[in-house]
PQR file of N, CA, C, O and H, with PARSE charges and radii, in Angstrom:
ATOM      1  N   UNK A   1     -10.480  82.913  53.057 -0.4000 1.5000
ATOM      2  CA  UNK A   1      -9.454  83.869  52.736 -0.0000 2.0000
ATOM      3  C   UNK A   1      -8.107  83.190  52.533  0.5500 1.7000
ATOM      4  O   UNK A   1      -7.388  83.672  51.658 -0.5500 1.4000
ATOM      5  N   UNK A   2      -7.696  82.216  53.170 -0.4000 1.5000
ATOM      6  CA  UNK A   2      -6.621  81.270  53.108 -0.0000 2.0000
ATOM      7  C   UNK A   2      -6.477  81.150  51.930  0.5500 1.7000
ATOM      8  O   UNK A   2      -5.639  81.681  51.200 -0.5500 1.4000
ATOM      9  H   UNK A   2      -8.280  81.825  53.881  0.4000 1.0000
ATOM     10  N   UNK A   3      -7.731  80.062  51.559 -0.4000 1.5000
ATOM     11  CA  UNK A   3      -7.577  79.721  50.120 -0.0000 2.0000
ATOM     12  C   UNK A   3      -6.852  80.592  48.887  0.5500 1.7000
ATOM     13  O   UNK A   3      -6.061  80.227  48.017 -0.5500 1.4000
ATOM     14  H   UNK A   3      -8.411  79.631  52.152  0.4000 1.0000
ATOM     15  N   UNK A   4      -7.492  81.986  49.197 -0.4000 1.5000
ATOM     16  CA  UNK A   4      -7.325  82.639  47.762 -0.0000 2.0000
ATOM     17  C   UNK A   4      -5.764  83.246  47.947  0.5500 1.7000
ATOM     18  O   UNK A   4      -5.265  83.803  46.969 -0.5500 1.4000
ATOM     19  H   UNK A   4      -8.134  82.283  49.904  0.4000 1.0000
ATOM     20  N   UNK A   5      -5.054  83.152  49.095 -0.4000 1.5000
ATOM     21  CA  UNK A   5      -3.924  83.591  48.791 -0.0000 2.0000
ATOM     22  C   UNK A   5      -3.149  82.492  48.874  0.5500 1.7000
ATOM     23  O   UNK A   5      -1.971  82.846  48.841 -0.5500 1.4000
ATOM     24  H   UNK A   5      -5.459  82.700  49.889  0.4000 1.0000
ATOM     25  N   UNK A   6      -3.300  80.925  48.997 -0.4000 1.5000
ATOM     26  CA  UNK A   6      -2.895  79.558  48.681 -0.0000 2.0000
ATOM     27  C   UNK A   6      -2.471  79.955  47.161  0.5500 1.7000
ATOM     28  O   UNK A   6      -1.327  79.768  46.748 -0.5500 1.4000
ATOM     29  H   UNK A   6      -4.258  80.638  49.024  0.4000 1.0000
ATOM     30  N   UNK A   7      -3.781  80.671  46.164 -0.4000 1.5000
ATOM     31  CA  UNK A   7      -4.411  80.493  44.930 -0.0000 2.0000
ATOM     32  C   UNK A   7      -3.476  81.475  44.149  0.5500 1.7000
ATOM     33  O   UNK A   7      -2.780  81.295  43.149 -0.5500 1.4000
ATOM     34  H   UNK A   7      -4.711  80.823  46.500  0.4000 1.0000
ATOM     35  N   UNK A   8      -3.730  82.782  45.088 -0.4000 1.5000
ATOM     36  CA  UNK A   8      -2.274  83.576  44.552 -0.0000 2.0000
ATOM     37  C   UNK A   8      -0.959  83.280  44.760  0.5500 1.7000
ATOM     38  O   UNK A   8      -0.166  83.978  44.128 -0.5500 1.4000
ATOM     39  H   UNK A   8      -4.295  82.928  45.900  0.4000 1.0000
ATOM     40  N   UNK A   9      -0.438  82.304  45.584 -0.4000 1.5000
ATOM     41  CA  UNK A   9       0.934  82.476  45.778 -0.0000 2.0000
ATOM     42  C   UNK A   9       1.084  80.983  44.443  0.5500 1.7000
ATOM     43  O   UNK A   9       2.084  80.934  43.727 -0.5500 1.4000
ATOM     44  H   UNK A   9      -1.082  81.737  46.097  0.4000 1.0000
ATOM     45  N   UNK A  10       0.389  80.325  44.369 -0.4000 1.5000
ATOM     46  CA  UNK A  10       0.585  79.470  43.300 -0.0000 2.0000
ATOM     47  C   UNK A  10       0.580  79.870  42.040  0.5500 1.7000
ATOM     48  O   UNK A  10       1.146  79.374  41.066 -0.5500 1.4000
ATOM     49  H   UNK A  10      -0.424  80.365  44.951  0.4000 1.0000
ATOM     50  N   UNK A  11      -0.059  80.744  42.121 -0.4000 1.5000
ATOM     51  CA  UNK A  11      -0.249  81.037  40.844 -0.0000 2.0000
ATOM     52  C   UNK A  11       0.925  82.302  40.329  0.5500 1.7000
ATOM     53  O   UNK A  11       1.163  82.657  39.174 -0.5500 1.4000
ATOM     54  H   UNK A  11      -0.519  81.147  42.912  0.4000 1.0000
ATOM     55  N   UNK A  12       1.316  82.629  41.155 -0.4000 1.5000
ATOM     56  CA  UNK A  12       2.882  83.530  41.032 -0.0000 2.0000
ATOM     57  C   UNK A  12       4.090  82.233  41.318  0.5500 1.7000
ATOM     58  O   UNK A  12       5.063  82.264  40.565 -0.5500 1.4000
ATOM     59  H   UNK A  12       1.123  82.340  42.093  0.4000 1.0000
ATOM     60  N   UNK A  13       4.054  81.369  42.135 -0.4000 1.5000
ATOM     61  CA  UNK A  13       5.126  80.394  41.277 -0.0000 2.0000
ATOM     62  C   UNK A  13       5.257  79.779  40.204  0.5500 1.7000
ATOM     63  O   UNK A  13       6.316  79.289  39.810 -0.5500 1.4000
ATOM     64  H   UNK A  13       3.264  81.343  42.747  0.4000 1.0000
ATOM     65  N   UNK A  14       3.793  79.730  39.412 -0.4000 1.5000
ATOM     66  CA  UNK A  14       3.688  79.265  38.016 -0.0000 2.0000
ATOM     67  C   UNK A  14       4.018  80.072  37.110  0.5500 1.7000
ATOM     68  O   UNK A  14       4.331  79.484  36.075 -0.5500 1.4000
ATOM     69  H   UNK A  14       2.933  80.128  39.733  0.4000 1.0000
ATOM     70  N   UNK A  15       4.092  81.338  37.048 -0.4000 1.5000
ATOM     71  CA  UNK A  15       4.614  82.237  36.929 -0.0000 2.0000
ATOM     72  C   UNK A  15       6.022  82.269  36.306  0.5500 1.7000
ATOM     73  O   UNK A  15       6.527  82.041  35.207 -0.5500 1.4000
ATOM     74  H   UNK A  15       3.838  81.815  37.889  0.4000 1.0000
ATOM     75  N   UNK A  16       6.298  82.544  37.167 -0.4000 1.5000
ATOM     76  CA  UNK A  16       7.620  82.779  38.031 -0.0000 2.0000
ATOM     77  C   UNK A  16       8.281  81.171  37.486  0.5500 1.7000
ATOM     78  O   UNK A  16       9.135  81.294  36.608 -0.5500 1.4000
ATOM     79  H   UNK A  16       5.889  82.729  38.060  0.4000 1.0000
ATOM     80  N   UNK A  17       8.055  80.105  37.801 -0.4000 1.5000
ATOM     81  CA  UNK A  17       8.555  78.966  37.255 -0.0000 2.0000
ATOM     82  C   UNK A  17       8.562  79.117  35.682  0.5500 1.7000
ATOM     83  O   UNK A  17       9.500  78.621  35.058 -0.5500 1.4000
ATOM     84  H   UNK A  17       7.362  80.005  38.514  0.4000 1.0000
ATOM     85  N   UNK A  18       7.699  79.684  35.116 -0.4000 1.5000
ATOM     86  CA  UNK A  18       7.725  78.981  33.471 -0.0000 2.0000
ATOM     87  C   UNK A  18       8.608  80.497  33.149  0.5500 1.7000
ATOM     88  O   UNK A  18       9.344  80.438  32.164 -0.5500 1.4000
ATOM     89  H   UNK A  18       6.937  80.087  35.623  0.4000 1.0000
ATOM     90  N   UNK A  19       8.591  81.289  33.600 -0.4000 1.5000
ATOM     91  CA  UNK A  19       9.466  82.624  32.942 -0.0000 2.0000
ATOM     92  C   UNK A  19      10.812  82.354  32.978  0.5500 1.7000
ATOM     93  O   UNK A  19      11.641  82.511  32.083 -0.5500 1.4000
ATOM     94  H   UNK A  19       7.994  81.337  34.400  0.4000 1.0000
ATOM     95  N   UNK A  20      11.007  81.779  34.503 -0.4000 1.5000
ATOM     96  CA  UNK A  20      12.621  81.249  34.197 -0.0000 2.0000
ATOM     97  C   UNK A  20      12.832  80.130  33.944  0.5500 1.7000
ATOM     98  O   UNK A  20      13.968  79.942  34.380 -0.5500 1.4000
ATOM     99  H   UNK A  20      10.332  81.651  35.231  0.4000 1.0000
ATOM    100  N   UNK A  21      12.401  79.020  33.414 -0.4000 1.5000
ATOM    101  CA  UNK A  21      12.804  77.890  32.879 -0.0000 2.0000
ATOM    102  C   UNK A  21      13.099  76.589  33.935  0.5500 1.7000
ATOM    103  O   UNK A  21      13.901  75.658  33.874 -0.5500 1.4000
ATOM    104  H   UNK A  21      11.478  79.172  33.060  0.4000 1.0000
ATOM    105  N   UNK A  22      11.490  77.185  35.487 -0.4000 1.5000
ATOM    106  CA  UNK A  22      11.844  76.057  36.654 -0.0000 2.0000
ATOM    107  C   UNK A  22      11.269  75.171  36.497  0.5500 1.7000
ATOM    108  O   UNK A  22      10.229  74.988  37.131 -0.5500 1.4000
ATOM    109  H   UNK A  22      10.838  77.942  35.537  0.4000 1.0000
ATOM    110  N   UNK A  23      11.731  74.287  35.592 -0.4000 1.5000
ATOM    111  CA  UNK A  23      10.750  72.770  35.215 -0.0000 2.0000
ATOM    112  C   UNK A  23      10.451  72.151  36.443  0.5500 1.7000
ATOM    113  O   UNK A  23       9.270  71.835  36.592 -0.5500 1.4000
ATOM    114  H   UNK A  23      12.576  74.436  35.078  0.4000 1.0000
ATOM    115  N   UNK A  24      11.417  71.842  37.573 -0.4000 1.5000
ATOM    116  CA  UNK A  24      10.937  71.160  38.389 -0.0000 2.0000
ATOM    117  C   UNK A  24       9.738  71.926  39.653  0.5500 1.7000
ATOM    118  O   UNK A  24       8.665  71.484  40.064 -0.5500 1.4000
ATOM    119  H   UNK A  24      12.376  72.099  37.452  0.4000 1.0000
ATOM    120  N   UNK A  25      10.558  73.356  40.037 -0.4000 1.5000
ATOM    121  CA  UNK A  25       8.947  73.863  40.383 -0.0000 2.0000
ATOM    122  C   UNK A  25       7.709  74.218  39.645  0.5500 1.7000
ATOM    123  O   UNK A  25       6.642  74.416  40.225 -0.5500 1.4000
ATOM    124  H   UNK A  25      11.429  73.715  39.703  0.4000 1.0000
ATOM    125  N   UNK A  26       7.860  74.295  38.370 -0.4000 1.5000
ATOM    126  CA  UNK A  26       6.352  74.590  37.637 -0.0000 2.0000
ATOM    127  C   UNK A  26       5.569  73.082  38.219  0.5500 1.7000
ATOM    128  O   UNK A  26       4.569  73.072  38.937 -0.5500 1.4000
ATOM    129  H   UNK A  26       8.727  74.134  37.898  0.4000 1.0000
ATOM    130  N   UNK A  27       6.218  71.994  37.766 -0.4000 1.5000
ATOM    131  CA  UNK A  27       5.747  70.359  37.669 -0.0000 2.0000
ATOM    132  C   UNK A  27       5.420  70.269  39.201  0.5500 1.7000
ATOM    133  O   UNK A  27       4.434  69.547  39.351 -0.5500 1.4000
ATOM    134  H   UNK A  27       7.030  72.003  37.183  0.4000 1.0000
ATOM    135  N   UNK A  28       5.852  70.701  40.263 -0.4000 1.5000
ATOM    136  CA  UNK A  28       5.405  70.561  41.813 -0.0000 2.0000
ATOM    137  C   UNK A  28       4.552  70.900  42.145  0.5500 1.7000
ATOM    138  O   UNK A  28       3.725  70.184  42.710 -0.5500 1.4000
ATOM    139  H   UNK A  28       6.652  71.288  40.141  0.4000 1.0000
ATOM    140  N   UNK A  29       4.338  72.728  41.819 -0.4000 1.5000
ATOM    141  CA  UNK A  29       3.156  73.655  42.042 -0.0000 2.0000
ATOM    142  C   UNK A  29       1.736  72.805  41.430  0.5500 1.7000
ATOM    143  O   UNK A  29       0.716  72.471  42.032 -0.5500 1.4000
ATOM    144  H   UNK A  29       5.009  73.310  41.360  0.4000 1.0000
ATOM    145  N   UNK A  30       2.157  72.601  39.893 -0.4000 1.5000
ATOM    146  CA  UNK A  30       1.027  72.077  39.143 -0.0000 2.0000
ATOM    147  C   UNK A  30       0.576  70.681  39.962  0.5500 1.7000
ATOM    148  O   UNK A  30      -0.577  70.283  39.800 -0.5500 1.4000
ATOM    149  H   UNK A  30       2.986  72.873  39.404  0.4000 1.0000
ATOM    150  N   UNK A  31       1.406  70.002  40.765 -0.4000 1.5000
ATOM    151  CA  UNK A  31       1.077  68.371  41.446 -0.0000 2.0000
ATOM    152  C   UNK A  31      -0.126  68.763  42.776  0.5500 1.7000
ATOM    153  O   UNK A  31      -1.154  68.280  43.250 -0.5500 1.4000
ATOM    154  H   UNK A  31       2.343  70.325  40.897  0.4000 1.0000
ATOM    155  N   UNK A  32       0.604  69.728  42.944 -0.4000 1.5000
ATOM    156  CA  UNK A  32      -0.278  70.510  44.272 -0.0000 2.0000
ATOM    157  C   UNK A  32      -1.844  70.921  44.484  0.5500 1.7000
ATOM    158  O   UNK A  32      -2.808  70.886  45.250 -0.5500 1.4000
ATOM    159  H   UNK A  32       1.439  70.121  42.559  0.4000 1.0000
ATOM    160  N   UNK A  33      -1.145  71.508  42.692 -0.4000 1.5000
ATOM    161  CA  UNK A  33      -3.020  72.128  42.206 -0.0000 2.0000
ATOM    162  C   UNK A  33      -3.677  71.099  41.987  0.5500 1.7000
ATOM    163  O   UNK A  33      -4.805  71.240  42.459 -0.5500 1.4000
ATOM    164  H   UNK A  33      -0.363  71.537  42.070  0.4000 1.0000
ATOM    165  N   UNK A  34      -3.563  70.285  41.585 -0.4000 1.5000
ATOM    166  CA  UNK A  34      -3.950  69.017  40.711 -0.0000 2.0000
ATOM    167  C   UNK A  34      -4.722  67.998  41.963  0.5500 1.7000
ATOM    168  O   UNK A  34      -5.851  67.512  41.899 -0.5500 1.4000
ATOM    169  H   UNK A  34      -2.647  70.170  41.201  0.4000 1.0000
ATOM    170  N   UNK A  35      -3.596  67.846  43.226 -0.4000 1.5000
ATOM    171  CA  UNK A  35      -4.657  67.581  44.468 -0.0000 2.0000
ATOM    172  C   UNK A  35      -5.332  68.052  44.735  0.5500 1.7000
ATOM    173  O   UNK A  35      -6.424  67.568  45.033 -0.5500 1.4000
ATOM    174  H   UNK A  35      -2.678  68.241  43.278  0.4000 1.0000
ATOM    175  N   UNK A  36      -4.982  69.506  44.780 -0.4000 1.5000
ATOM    176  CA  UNK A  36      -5.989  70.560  45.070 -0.0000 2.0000
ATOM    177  C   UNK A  36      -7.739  70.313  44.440  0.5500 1.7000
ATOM    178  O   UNK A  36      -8.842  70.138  44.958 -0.5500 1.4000
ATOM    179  H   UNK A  36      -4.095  69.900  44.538  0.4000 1.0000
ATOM    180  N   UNK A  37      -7.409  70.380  43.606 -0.4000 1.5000
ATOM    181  CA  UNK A  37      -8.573  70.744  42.472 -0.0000 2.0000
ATOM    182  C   UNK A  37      -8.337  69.555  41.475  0.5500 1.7000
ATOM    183  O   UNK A  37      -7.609  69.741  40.500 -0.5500 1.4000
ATOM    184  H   UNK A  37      -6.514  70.522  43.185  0.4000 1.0000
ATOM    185  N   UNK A  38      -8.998  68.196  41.718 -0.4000 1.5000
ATOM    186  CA  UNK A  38      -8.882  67.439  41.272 -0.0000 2.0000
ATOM    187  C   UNK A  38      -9.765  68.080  39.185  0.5500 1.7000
ATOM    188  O   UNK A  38     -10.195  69.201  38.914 -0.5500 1.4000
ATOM    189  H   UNK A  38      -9.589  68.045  42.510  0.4000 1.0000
ATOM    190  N   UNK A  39      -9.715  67.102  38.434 -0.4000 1.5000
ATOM    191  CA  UNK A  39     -10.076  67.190  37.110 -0.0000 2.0000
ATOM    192  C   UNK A  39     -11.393  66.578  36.816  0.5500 1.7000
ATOM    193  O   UNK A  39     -12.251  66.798  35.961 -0.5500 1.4000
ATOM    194  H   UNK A  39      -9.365  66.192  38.654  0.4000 1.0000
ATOM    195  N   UNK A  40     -11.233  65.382  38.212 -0.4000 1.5000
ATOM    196  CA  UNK A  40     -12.551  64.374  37.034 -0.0000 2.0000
ATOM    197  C   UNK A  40     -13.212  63.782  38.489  0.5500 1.7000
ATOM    198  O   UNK A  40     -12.594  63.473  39.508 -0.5500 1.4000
ATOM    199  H   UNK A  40     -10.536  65.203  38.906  0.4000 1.0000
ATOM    200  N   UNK A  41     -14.554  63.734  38.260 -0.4000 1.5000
ATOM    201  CA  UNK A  41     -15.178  63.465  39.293 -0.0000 2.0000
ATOM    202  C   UNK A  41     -15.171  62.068  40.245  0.5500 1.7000
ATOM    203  O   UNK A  41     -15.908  61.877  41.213 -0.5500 1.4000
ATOM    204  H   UNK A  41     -15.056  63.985  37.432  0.4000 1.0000
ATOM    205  N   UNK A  42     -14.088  61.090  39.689 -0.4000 1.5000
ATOM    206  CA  UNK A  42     -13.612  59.839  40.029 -0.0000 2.0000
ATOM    207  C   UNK A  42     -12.236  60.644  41.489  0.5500 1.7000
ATOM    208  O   UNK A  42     -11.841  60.116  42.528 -0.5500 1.4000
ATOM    209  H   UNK A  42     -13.490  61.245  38.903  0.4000 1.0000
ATOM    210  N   UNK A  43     -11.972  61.697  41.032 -0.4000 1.5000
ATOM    211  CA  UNK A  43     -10.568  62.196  41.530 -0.0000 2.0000
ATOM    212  C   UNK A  43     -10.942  62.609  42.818  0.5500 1.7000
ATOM    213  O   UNK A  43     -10.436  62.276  43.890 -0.5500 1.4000
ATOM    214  H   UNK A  43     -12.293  62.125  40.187  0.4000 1.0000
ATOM    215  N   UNK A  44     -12.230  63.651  42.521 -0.4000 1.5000
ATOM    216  CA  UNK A  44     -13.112  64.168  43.528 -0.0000 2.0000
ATOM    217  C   UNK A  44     -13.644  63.584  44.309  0.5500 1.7000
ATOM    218  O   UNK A  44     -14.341  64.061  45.205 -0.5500 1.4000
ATOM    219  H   UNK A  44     -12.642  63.921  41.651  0.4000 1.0000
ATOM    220  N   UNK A  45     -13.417  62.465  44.117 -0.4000 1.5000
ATOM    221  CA  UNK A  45     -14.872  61.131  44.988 -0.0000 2.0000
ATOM    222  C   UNK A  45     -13.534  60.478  45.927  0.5500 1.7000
ATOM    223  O   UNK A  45     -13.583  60.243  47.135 -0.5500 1.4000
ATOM    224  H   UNK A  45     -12.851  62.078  43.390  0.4000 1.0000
ATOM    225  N   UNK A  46     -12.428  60.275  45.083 -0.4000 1.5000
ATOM    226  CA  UNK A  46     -11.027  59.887  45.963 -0.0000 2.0000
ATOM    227  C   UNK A  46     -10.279  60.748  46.990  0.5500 1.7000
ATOM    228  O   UNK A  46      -9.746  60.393  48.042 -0.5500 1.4000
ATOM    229  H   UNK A  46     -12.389  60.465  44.102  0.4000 1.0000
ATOM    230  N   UNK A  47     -10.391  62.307  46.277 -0.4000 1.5000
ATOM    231  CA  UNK A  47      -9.724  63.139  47.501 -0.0000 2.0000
ATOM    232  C   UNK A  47     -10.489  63.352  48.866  0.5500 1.7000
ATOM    233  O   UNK A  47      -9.872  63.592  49.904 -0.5500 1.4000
ATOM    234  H   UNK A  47     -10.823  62.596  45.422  0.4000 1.0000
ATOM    235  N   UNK A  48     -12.238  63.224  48.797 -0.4000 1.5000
ATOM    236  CA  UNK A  48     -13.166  63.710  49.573 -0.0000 2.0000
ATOM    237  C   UNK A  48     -12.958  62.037  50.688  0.5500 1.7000
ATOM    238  O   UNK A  48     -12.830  62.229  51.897 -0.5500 1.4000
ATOM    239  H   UNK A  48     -12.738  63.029  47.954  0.4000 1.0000
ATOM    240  N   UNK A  49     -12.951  61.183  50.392 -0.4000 1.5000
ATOM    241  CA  UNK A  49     -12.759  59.957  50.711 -0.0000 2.0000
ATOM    242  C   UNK A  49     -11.601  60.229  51.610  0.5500 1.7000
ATOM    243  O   UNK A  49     -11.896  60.547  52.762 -0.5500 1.4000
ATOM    244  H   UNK A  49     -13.055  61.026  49.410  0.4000 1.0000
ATOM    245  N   UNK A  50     -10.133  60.151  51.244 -0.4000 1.5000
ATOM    246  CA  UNK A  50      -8.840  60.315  51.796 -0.0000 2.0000
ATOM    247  C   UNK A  50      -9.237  61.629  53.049  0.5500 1.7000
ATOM    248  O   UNK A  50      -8.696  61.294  54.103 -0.5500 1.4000
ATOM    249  H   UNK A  50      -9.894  59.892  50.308  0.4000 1.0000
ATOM    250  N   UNK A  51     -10.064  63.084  53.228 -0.4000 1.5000
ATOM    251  CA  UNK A  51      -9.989  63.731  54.094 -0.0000 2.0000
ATOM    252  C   UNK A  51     -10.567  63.540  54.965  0.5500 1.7000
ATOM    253  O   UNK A  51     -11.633  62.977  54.717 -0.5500 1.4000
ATOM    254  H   UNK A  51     -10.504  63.356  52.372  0.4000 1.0000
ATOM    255  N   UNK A  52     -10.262  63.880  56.618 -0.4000 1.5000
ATOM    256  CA  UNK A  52     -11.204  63.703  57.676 -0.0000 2.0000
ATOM    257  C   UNK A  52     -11.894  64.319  57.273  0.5500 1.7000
ATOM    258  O   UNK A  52     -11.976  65.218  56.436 -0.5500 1.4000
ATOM    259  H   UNK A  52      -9.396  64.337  56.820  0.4000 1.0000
ATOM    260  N   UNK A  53     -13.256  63.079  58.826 -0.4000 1.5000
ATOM    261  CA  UNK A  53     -14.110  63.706  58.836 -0.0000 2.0000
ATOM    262  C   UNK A  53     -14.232  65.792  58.436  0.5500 1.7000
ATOM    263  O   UNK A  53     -13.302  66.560  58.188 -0.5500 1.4000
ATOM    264  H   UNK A  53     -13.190  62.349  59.506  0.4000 1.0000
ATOM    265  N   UNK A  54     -15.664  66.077  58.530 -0.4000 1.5000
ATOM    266  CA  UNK A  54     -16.062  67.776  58.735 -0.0000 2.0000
ATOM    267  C   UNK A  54     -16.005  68.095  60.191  0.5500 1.7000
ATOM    268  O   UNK A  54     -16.705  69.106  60.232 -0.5500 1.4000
ATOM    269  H   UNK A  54     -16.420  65.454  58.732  0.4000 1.0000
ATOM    270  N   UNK A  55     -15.714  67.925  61.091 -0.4000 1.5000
ATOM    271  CA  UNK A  55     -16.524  68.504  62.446 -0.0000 2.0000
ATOM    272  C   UNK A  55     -15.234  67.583  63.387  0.5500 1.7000
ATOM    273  O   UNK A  55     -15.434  67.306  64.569 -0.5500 1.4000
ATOM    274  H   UNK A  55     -15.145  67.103  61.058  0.4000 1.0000
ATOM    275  N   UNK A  56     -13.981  67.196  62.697 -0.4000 1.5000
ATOM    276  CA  UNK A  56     -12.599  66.982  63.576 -0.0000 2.0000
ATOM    277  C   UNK A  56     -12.068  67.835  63.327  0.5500 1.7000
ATOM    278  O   UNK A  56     -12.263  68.352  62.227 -0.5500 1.4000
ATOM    279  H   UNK A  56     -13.819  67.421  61.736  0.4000 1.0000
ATOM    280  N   UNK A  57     -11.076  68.425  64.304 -0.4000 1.5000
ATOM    281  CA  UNK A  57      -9.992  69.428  64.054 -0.0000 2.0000
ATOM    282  C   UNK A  57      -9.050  69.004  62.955  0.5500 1.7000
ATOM    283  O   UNK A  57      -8.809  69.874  62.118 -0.5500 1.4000
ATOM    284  H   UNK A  57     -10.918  68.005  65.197  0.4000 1.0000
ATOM    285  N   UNK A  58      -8.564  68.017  62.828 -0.4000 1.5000
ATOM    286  CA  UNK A  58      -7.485  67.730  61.394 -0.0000 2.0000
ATOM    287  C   UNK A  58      -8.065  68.798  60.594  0.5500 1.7000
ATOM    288  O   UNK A  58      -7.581  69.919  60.441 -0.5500 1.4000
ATOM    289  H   UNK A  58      -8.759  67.311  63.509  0.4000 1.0000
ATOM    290  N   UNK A  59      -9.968  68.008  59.723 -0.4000 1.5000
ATOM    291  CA  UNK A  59     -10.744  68.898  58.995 -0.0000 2.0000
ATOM    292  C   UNK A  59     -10.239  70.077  58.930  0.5500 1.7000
ATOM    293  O   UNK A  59      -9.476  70.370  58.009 -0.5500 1.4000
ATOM    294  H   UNK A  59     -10.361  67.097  59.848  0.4000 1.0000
ATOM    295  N   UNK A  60     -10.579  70.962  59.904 -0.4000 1.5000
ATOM    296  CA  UNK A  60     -10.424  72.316  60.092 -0.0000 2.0000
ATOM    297  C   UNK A  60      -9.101  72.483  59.799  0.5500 1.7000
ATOM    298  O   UNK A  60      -8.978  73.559  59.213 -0.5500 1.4000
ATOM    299  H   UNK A  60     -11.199  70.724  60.652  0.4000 1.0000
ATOM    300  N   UNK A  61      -8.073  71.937  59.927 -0.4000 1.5000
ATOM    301  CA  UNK A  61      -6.222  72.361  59.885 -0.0000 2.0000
ATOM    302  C   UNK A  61      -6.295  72.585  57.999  0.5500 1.7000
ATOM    303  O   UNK A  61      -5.665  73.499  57.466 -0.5500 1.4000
ATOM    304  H   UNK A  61      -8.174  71.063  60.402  0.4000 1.0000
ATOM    305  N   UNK A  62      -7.152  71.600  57.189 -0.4000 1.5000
ATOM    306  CA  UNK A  62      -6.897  71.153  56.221 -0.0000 2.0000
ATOM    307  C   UNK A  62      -7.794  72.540  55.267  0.5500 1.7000
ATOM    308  O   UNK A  62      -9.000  72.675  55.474 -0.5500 1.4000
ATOM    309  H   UNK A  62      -7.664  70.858  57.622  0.4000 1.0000
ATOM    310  N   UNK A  63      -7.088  73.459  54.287 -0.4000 1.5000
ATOM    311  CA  UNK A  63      -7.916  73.991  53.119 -0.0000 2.0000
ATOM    312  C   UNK A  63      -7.933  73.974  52.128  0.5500 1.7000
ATOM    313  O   UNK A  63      -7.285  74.697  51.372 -0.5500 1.4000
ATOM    314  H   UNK A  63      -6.108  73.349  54.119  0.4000 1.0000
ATOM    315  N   UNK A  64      -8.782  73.030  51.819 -0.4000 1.5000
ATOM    316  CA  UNK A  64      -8.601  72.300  50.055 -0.0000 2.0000
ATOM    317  C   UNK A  64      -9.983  73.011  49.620  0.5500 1.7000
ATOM    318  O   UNK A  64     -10.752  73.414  50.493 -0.5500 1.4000
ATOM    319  H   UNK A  64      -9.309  72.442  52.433  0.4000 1.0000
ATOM    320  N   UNK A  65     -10.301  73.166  48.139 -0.4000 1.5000
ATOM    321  CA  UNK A  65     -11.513  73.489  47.884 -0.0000 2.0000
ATOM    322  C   UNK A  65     -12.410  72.761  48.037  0.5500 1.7000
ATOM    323  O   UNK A  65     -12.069  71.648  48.436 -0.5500 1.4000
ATOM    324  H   UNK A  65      -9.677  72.838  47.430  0.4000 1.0000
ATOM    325  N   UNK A  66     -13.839  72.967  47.830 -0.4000 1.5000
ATOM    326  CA  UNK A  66     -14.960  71.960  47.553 -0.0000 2.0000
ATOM    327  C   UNK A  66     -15.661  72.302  46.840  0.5500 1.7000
ATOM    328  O   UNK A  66     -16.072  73.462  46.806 -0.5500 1.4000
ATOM    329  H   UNK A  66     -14.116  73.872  47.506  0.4000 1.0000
ATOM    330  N   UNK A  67     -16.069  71.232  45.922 -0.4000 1.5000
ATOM    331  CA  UNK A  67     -16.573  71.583  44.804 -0.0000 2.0000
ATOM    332  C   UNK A  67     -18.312  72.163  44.699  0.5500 1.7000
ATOM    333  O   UNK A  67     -19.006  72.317  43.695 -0.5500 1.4000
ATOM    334  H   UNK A  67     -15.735  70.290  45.950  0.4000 1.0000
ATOM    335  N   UNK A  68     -18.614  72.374  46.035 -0.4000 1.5000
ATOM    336  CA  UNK A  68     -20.128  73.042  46.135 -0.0000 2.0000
ATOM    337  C   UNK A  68     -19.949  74.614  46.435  0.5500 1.7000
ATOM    338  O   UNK A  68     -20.939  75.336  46.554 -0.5500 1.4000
ATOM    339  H   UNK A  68     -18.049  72.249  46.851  0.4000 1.0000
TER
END
């Protein structure tokens, strides 16, 4: 449930950034997503790498998607 309102509030600053002309928050939000939800499966293999372990609390603090 986190996630999807992570998903909405980003997606209303992208919004919201390109209507009024916020180059520098559109370009932040989009840096965010972009960790978020990497593009290419080299990206995916690097972000999954960089997160703790599954079964430490960090893990659990952390809600990024996964791609299964």
């Amino acid at each position: 449930m986190a996630l999807q309102g992570n998903l909405r509030i980003a997606s209303i600053l992208l919004r919201l950034s390109a209507k009024y002309a916020m180059v520098h928050l559109f370009s932040d939000t989009l840096t965010i997503l972009y960790k978020a939800w990497p593009t290419t499966l080299t990206q995916w293999t690097r972000r999954e790498r960089q997160l703790p372990r599954v079964n430490t609390e960090a893990a659990k603090a952390i809600s990024l998607p996964h791609p299964m």
